[in-house]
mmCIF file of the N, C-alpha and C atoms, coordinates in Angstrom:
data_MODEL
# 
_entry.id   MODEL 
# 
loop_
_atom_site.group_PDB 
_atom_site.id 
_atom_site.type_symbol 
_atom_site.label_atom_id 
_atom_site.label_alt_id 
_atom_site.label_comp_id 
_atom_site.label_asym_id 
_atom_site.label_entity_id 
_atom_site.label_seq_id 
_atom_site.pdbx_PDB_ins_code 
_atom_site.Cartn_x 
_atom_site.Cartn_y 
_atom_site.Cartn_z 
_atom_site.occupancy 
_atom_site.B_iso_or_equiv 
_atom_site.pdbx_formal_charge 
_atom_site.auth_seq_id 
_atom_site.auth_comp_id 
_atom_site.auth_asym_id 
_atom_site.auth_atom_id 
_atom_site.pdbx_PDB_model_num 
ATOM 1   N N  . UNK A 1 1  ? 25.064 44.688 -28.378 1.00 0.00 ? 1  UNK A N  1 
ATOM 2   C CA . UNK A 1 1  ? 24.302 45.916 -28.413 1.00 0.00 ? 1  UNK A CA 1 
ATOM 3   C C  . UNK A 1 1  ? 22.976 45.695 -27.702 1.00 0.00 ? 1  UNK A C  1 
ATOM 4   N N  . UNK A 1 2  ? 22.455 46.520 -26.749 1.00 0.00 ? 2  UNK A N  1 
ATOM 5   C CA . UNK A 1 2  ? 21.658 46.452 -26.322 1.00 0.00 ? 2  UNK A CA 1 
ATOM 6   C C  . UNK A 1 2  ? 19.928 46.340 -27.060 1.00 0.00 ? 2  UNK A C  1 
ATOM 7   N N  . UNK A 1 3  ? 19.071 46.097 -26.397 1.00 0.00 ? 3  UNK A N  1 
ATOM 8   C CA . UNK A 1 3  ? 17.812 45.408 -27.561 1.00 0.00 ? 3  UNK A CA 1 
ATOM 9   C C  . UNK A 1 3  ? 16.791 46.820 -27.817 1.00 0.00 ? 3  UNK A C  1 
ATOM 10  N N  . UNK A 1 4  ? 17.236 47.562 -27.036 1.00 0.00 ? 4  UNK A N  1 
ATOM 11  C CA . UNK A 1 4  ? 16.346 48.884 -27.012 1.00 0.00 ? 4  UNK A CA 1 
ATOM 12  C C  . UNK A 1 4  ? 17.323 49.759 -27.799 1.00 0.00 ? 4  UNK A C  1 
ATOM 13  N N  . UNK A 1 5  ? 18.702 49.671 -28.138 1.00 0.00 ? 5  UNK A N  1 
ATOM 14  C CA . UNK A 1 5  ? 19.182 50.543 -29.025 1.00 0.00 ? 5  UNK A CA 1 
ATOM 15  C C  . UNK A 1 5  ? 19.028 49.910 -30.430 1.00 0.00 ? 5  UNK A C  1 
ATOM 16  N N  . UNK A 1 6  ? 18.707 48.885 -30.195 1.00 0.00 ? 6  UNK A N  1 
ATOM 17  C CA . UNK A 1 6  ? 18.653 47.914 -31.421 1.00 0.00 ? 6  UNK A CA 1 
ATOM 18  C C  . UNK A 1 6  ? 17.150 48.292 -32.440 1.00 0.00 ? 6  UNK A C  1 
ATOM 19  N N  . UNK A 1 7  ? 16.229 48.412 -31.600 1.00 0.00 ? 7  UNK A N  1 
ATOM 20  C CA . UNK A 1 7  ? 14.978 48.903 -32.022 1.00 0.00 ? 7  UNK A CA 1 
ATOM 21  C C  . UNK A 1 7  ? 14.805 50.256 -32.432 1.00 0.00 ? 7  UNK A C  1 
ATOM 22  N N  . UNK A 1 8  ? 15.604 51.174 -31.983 1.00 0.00 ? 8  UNK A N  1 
ATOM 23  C CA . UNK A 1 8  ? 15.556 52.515 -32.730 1.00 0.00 ? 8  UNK A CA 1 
ATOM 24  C C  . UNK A 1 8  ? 16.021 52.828 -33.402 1.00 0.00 ? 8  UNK A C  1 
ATOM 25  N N  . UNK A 1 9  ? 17.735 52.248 -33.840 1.00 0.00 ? 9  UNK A N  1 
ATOM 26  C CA . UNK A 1 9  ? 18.583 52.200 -35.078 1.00 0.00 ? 9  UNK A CA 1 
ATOM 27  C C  . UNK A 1 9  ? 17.350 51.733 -36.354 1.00 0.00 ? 9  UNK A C  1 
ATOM 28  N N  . UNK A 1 10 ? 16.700 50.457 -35.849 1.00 0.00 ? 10 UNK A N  1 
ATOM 29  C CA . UNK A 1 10 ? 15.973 49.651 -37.134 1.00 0.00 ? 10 UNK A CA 1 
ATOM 30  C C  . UNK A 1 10 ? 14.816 50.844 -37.625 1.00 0.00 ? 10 UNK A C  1 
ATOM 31  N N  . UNK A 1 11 ? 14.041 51.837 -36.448 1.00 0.00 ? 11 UNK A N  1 
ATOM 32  C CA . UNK A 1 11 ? 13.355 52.698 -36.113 1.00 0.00 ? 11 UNK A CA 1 
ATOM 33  C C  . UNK A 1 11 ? 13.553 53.703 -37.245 1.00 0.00 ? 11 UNK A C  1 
ATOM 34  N N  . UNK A 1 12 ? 14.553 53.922 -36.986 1.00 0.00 ? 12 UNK A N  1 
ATOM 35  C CA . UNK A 1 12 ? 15.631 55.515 -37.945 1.00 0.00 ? 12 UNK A CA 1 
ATOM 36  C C  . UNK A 1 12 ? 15.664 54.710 -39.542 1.00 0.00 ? 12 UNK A C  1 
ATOM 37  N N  . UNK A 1 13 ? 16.031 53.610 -39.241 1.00 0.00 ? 13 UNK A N  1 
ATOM 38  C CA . UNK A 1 13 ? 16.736 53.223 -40.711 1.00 0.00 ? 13 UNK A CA 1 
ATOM 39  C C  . UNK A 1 13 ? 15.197 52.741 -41.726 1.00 0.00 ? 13 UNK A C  1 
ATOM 40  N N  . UNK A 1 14 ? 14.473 52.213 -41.251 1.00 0.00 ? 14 UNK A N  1 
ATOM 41  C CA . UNK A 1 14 ? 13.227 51.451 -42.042 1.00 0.00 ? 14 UNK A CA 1 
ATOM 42  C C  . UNK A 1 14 ? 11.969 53.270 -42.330 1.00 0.00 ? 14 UNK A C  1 
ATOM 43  N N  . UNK A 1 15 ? 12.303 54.373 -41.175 1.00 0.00 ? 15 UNK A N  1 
ATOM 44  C CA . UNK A 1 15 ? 11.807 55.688 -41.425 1.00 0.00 ? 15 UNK A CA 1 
ATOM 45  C C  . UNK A 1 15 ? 12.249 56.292 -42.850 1.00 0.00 ? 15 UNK A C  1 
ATOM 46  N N  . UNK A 1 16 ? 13.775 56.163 -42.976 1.00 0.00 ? 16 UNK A N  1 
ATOM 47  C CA . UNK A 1 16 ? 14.738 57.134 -43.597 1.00 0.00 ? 16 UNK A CA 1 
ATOM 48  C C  . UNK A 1 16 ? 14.407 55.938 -44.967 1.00 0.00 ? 16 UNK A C  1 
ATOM 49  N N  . UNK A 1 17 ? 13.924 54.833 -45.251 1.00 0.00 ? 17 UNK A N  1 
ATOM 50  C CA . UNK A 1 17 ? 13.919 54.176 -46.767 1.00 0.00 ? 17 UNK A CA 1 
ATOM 51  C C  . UNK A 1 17 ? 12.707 55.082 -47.050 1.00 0.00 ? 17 UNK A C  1 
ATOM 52  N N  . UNK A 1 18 ? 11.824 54.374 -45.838 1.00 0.00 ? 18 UNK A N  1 
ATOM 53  C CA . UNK A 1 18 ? 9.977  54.937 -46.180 1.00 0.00 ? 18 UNK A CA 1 
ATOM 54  C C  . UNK A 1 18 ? 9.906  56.189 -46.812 1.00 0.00 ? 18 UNK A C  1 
ATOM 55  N N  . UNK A 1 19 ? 10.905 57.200 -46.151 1.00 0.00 ? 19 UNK A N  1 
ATOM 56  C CA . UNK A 1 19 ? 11.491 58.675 -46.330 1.00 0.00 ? 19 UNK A CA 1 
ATOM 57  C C  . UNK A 1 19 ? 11.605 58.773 -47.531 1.00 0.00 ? 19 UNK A C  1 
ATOM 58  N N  . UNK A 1 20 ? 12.842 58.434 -48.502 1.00 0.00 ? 20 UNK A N  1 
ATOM 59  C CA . UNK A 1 20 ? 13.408 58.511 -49.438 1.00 0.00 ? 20 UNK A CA 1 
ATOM 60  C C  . UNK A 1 20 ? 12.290 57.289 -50.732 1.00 0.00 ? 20 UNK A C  1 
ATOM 61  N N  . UNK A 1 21 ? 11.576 56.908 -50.146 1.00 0.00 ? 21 UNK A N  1 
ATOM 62  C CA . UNK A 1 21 ? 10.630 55.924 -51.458 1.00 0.00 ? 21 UNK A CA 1 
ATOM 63  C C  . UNK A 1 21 ? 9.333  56.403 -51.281 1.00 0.00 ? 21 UNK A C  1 
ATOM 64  N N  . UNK A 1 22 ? 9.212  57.884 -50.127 1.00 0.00 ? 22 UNK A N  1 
ATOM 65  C CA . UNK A 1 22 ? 7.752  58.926 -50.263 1.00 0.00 ? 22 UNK A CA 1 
ATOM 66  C C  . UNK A 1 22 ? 8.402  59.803 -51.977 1.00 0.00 ? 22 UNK A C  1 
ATOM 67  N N  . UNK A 1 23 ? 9.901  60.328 -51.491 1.00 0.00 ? 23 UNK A N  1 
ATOM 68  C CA . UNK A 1 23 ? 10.211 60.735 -52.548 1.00 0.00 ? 23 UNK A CA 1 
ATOM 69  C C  . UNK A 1 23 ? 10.291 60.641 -53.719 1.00 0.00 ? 23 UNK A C  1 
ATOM 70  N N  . UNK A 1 24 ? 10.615 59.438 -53.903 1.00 0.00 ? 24 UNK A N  1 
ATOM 71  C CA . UNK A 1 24 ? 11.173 58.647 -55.048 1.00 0.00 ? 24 UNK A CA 1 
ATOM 72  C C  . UNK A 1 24 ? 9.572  58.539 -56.317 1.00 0.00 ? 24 UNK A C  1 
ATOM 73  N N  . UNK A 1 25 ? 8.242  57.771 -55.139 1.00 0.00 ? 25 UNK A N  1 
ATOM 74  C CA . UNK A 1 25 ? 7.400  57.484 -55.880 1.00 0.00 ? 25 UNK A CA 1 
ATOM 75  C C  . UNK A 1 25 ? 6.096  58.412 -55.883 1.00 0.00 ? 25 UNK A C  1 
ATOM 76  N N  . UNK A 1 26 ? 6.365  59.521 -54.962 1.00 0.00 ? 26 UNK A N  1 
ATOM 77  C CA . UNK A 1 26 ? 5.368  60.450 -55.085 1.00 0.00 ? 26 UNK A CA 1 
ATOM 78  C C  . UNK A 1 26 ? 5.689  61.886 -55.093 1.00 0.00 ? 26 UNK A C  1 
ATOM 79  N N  . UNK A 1 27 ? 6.933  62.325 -54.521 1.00 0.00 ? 27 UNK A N  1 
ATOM 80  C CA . UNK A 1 27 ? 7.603  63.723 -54.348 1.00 0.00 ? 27 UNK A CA 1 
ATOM 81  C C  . UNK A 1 27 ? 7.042  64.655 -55.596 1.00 0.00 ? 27 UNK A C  1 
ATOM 82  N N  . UNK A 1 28 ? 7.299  65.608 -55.401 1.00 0.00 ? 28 UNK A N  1 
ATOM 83  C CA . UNK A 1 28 ? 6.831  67.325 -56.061 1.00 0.00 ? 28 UNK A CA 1 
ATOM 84  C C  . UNK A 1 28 ? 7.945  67.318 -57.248 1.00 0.00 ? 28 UNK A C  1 
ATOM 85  N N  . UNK A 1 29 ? 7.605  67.506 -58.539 1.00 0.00 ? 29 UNK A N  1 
ATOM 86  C CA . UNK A 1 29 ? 8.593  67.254 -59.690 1.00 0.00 ? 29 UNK A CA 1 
ATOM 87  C C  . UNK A 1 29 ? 8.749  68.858 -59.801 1.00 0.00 ? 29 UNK A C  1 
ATOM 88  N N  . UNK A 1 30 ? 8.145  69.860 -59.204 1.00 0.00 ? 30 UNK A N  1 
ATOM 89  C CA . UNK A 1 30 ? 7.690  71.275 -59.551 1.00 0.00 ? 30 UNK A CA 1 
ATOM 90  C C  . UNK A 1 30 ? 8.325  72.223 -58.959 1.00 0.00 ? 30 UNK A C  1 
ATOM 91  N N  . UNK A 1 31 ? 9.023  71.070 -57.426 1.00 0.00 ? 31 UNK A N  1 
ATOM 92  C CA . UNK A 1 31 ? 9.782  72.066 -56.838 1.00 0.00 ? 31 UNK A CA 1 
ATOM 93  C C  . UNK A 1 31 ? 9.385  72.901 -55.652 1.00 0.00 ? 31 UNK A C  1 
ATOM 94  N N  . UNK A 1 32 ? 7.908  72.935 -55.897 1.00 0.00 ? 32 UNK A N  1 
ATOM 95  C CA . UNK A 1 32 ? 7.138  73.732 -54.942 1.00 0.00 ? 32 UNK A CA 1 
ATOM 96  C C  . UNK A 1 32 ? 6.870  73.206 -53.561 1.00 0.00 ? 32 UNK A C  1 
ATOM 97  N N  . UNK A 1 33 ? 7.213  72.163 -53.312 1.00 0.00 ? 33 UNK A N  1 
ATOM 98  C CA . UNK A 1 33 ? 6.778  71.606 -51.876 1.00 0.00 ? 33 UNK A CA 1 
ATOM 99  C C  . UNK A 1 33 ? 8.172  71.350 -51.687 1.00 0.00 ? 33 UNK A C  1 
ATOM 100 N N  . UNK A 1 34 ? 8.232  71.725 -50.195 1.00 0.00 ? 34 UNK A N  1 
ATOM 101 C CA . UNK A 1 34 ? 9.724  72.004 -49.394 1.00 0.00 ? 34 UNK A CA 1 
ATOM 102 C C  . UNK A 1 34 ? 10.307 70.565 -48.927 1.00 0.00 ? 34 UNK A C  1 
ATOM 103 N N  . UNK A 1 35 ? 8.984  69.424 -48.643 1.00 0.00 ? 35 UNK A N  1 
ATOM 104 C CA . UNK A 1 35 ? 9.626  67.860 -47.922 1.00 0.00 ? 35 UNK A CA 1 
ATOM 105 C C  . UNK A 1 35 ? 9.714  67.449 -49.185 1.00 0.00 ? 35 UNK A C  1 
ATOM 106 N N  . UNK A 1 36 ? 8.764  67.244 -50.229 1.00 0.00 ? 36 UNK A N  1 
ATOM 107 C CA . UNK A 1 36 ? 8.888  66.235 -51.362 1.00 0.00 ? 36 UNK A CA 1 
ATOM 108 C C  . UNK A 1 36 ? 10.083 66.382 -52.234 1.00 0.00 ? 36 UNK A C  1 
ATOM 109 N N  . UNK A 1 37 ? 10.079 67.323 -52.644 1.00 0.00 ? 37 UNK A N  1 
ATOM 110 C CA . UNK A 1 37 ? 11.073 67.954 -53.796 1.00 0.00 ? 37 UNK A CA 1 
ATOM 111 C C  . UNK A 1 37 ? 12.709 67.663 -53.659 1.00 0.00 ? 37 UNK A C  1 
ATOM 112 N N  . UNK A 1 38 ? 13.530 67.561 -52.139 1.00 0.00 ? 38 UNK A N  1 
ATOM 113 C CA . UNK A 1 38 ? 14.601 67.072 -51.908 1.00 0.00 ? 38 UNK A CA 1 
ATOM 114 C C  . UNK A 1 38 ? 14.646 65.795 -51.486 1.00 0.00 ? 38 UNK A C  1 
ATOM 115 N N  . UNK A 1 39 ? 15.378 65.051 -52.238 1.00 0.00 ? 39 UNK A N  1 
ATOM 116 C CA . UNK A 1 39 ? 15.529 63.558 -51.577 1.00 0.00 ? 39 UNK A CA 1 
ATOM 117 C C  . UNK A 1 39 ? 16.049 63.831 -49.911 1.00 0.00 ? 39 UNK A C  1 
ATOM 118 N N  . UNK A 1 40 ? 16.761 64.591 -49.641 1.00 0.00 ? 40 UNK A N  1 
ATOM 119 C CA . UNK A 1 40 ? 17.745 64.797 -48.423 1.00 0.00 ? 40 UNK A CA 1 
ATOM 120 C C  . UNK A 1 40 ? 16.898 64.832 -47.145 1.00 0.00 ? 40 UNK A C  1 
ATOM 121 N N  . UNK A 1 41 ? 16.074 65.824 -47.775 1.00 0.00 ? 41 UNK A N  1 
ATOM 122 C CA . UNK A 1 41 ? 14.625 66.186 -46.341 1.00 0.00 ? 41 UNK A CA 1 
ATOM 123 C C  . UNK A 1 41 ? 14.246 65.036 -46.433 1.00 0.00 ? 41 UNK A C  1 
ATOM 124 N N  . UNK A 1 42 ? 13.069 65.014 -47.684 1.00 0.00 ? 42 UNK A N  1 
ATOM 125 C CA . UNK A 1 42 ? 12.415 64.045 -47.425 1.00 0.00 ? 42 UNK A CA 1 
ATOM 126 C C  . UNK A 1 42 ? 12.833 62.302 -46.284 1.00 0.00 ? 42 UNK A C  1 
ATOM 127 N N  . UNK A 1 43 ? 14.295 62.076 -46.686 1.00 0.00 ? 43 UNK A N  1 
ATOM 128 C CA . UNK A 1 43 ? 14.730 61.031 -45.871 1.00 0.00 ? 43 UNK A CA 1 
ATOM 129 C C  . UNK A 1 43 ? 14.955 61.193 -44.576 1.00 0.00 ? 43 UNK A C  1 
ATOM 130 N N  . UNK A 1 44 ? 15.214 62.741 -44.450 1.00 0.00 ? 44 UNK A N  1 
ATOM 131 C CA . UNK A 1 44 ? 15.791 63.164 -42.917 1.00 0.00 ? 44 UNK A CA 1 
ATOM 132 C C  . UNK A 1 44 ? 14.212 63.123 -42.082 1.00 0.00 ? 44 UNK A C  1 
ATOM 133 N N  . UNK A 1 45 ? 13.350 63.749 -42.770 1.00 0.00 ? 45 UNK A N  1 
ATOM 134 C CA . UNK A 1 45 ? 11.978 63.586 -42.152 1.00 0.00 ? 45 UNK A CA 1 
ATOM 135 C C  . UNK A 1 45 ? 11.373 62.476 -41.840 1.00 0.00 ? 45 UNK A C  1 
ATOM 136 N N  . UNK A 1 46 ? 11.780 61.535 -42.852 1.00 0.00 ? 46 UNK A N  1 
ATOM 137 C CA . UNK A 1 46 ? 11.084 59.940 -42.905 1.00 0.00 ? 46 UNK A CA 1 
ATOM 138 C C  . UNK A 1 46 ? 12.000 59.327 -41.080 1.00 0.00 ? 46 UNK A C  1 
ATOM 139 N N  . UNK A 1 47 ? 13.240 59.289 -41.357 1.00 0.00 ? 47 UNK A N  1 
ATOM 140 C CA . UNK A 1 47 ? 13.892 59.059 -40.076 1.00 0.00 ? 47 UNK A CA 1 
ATOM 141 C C  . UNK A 1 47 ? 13.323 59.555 -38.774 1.00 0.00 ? 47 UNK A C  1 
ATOM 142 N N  . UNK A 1 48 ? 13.254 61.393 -38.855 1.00 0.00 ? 48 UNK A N  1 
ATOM 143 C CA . UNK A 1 48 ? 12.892 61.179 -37.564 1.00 0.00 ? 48 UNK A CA 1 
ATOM 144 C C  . UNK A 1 48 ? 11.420 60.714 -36.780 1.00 0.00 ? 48 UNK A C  1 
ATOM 145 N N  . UNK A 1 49 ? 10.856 60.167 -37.961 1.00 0.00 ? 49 UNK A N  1 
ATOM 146 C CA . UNK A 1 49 ? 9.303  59.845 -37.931 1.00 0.00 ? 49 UNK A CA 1 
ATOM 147 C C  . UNK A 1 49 ? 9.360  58.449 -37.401 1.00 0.00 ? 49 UNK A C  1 
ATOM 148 N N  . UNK A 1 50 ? 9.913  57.480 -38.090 1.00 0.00 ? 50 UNK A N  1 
ATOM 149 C CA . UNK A 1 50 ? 10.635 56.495 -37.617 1.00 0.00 ? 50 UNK A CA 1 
ATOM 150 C C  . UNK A 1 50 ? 11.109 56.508 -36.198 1.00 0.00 ? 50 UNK A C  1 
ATOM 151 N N  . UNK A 1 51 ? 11.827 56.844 -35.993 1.00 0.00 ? 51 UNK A N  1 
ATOM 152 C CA . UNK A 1 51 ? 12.660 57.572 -34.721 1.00 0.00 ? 51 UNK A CA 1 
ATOM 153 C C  . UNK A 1 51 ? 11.722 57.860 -33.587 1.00 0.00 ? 51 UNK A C  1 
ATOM 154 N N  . UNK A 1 52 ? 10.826 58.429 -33.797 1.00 0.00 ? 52 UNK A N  1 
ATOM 155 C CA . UNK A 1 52 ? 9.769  59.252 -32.892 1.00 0.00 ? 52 UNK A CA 1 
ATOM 156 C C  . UNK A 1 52 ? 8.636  57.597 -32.380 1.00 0.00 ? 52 UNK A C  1 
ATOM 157 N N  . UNK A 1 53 ? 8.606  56.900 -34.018 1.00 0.00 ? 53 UNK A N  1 
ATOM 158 C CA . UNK A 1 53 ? 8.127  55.631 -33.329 1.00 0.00 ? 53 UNK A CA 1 
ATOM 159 C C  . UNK A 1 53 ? 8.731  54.695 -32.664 1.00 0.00 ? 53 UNK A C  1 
ATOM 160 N N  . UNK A 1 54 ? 9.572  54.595 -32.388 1.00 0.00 ? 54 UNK A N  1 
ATOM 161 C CA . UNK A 1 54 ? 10.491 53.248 -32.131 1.00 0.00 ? 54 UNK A CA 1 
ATOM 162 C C  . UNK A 1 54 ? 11.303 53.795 -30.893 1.00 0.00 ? 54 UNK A C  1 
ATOM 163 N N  . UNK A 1 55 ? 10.718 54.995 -30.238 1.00 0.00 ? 55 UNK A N  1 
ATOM 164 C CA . UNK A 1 55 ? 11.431 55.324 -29.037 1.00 0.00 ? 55 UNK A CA 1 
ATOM 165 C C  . UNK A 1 55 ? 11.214 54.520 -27.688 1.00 0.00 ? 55 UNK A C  1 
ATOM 166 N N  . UNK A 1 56 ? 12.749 54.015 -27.620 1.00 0.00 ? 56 UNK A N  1 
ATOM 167 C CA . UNK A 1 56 ? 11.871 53.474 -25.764 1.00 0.00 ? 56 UNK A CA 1 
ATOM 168 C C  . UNK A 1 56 ? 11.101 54.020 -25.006 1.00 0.00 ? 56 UNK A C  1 
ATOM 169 N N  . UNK A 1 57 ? 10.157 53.118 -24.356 1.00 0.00 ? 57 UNK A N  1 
ATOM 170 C CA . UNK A 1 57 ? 9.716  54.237 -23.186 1.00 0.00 ? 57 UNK A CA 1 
ATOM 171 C C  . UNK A 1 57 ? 9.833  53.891 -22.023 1.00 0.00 ? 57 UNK A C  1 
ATOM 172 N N  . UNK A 1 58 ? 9.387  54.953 -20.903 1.00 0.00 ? 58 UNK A N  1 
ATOM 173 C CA . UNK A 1 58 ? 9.933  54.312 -19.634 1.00 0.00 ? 58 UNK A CA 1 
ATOM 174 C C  . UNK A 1 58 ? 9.631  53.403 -19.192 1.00 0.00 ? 58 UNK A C  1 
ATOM 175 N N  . UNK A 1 59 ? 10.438 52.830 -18.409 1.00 0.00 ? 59 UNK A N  1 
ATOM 176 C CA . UNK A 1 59 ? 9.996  51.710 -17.373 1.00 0.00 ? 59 UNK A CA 1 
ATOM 177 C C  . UNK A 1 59 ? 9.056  51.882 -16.556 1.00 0.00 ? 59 UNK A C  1 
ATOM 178 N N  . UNK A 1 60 ? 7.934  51.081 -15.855 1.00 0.00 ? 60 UNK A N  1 
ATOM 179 C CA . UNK A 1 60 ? 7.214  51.719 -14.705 1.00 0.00 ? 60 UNK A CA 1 
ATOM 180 C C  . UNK A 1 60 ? 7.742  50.670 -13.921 1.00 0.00 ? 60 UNK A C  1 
ATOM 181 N N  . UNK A 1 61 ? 7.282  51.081 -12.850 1.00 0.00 ? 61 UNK A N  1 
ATOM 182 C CA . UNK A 1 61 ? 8.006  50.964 -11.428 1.00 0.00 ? 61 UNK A CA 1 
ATOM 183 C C  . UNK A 1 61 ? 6.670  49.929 -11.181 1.00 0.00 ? 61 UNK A C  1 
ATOM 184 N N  . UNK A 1 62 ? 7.171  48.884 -10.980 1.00 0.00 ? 62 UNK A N  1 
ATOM 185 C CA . UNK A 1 62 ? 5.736  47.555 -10.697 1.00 0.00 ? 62 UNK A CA 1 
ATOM 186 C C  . UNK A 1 62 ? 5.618  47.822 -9.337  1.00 0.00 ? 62 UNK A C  1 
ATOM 187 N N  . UNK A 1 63 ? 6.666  48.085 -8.654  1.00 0.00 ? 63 UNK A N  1 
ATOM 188 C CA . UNK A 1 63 ? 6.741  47.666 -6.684  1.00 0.00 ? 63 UNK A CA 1 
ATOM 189 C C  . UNK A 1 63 ? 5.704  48.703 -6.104  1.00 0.00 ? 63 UNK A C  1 
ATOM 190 N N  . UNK A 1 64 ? 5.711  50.034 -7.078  1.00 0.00 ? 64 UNK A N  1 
ATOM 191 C CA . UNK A 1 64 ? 5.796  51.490 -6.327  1.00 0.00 ? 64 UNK A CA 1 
ATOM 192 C C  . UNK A 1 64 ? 3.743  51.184 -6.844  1.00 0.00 ? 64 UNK A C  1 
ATOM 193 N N  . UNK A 1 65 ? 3.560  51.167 -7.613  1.00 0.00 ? 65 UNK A N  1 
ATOM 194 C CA . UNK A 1 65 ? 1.998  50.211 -7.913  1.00 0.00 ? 65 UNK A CA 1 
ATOM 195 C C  . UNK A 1 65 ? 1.181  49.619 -7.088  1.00 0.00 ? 65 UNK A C  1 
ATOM 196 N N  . UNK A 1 66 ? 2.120  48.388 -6.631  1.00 0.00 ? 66 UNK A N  1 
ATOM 197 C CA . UNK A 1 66 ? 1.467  47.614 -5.779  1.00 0.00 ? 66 UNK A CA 1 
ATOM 198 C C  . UNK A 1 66 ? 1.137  47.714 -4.317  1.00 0.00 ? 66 UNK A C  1 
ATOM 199 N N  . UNK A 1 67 ? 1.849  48.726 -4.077  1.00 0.00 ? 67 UNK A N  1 
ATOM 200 C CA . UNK A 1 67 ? 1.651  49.169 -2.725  1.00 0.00 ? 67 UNK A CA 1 
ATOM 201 C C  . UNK A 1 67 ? 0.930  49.967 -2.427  1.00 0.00 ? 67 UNK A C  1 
ATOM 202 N N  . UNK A 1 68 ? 0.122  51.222 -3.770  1.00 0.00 ? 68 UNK A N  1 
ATOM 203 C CA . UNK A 1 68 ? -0.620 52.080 -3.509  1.00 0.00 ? 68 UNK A CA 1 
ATOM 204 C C  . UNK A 1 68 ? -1.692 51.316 -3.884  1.00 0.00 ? 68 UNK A C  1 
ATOM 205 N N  . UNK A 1 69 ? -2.002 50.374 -4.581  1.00 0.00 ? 69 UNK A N  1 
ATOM 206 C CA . UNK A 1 69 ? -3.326 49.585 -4.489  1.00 0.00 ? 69 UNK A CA 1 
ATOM 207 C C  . UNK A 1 69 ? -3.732 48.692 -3.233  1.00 0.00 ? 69 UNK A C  1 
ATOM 208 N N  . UNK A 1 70 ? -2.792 48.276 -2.695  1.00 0.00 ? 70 UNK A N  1 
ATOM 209 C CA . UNK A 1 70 ? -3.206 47.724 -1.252  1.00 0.00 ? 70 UNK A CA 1 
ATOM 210 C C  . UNK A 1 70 ? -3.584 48.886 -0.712  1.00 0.00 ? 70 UNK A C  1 
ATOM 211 N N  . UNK A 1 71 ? -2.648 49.738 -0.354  1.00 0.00 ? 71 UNK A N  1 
ATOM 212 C CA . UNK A 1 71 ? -3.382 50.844 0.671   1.00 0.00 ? 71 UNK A CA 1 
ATOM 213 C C  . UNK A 1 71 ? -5.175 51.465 0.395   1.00 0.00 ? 71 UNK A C  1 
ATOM 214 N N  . UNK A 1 72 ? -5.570 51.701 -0.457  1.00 0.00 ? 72 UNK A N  1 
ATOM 215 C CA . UNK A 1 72 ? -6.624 52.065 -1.372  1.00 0.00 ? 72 UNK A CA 1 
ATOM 216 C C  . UNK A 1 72 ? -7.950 50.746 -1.029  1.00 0.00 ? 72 UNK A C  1 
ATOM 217 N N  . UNK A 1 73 ? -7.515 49.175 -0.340  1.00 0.00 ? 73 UNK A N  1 
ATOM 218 C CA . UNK A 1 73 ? -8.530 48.377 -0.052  1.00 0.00 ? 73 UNK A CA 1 
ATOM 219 C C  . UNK A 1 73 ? -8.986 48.925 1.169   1.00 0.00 ? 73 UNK A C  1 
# 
């Protein structure tokens, strides 16, 4: 498996505990708050938070760089 799919699975999965143990040890017993109150959200939210951190990002282009800084001396 590749090392960048590897980092966002761990991304999703370490979101979606954090998710479900916001719930567990602080969530809304009252009902009234829409993330706390369901374990389901709350984990689905924790994930894509997770998720949102652990996204690859692009590559930059080193070659395409170095050539506009020479030109620029």
């Amino acid at each position: 498996m590749n090392k960048k799919y590897k980092k966002t699975l761990s991304g999703l999965g370490v979101g979606a505990i954090l998710g479900f143990a916001y719930y567990y040890y602080v969530g809304c017993a009252s009902g009234a708050c829409a993330i706390t109150s369901n374990p389901y959200i709350s984990t689905a939210y924790g994930a894509m938070i997770g998720l949102i951190f652990m996204w690859p990002e692009k590559e930059k282009n080193i070659e395409g760089d170095k050539g506009n800084h020479e030109n620029a001396i």
